[in-house]
C-alpha angles and dihedrals in degrees: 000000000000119000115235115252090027118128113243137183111250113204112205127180108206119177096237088207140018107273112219086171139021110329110246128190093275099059098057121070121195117197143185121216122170116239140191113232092223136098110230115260113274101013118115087215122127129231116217147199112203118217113175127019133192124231102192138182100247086064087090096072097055093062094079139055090243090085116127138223095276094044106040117204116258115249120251110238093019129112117263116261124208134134114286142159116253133186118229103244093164128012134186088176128099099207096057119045123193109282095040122124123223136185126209144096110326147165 
């Protein structure tokens, strides 16, 4: 498991414009950005690892700027979102301690 405080690398995948069609090469980033594996002092926010992440069909939708209220666009630029599974690795909150698995939209 990561030690808390230790500098990891974080991999990210961003669309880098709207897809009207099929997705090609040119129209997904990775990126890799360092992080500290520590919440700052004082905040009640969470560090994760996550572990699995969904790659669903109603992704589709998001790629475009048709989406609608319910289903908001993805950002260009911005990490993909989806539901996922994720490890606590660092935790301000009381009600998750380091160890913990949670479930939810991540990145």
């Amino acid at each position: 498991m990561e030690k808390r405080g230790a500098m990891v690398s974080n991999k990210q995948m961003a669309l880098s414009d709207y897809v009207s069609c099929y997705p090609t090469v040119d129209d997904m980033e990775v990126r890799r950005e360092e992080m500290k594996l520590e919440v700052p002092r004082g905040s009640k926010a969470v560090v994760v690892k996550n572990l699995y992440l969904s790659c669903d069909t109603y992704m589709r939708l998001l790629r475009n700027r048709t989406a609608d209220e319910l289903l908001k666009p993805y950002t260009p630029g911005s990490p993909i979102t989806g539901f996922g599974v994720s490890r606590i690795v660092d935790s301000g909150s009381p009600n998750f301690k380091v160890g913990d698995l949670v479930w939810g939209t991540t990145g």
